[in-house]
C-alpha positions, 0 to 999 in steps of 0.5 A: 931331327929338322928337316929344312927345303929350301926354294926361290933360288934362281937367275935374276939381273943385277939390282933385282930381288929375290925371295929365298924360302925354307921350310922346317920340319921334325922337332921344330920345337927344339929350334933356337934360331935359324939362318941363311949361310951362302957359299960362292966358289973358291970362298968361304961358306959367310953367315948373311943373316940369322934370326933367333927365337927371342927376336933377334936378328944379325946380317953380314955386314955386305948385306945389310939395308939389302937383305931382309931375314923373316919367319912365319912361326905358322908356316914354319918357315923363315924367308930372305927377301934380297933386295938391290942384288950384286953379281958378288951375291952369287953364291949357293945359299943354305938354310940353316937350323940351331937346335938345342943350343945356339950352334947351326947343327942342321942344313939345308940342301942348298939353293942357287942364286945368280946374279948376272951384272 
């Protein structure tokens, strides 16, 4: 079992920044990869990026050059620093965990972010 608790969520302007952070914890051992997920109201819950354990790293293509998607293996915990945000970056963001395998099979409860235009 991964347990995942997400903060940073928040209100921020148009252009600001804002780090998202989740920290892990179980058996995070069995952990090959981790992600952020976000879900707007009325869309479809998108992939913004995810790290695996080998080092590779993939962004939605409406986010790259903004967001950033980083682990401290000490802390167990991954960050996404967004940069230059949009108000159609508004969405509830979601930490999100793949054990043994490569499939996202553990969530976190999800943190909102607001982007005001």
């Amino acid at each position: 079992q991964v347990q995942l608790v997400e903060s940073g969520g928040g209100l921020v302007q148009a252009g600001g920044s804002l780090r998202l952070s989740c920290a892990a914890s179980g058996s995070i051992f069995s952990i090959n990869a981790m992600g952020w997920y976000r879900q707007a109201p009325g869309k479809q819950r998108e992939l913004v990026a995810a790290n695996t354990s080998g080092g590779s790293t993939n962004y939605a293509d409406s986010v790259k050059g903004r967001f950033t998607i980083s682990r401290d293996n000490a802390k167990n915990t991954v960050y996404l620093q967004m940069n230059s945000l949009k108000p159609e970056d508004t969405a509830v963001y979601h930490c999100a965990a793949a054990v043994l395998g490569l499939t996202f099979n553990y969530w976190g409860q999800g943190t909102q972010v607001t982007v005001s235009s």
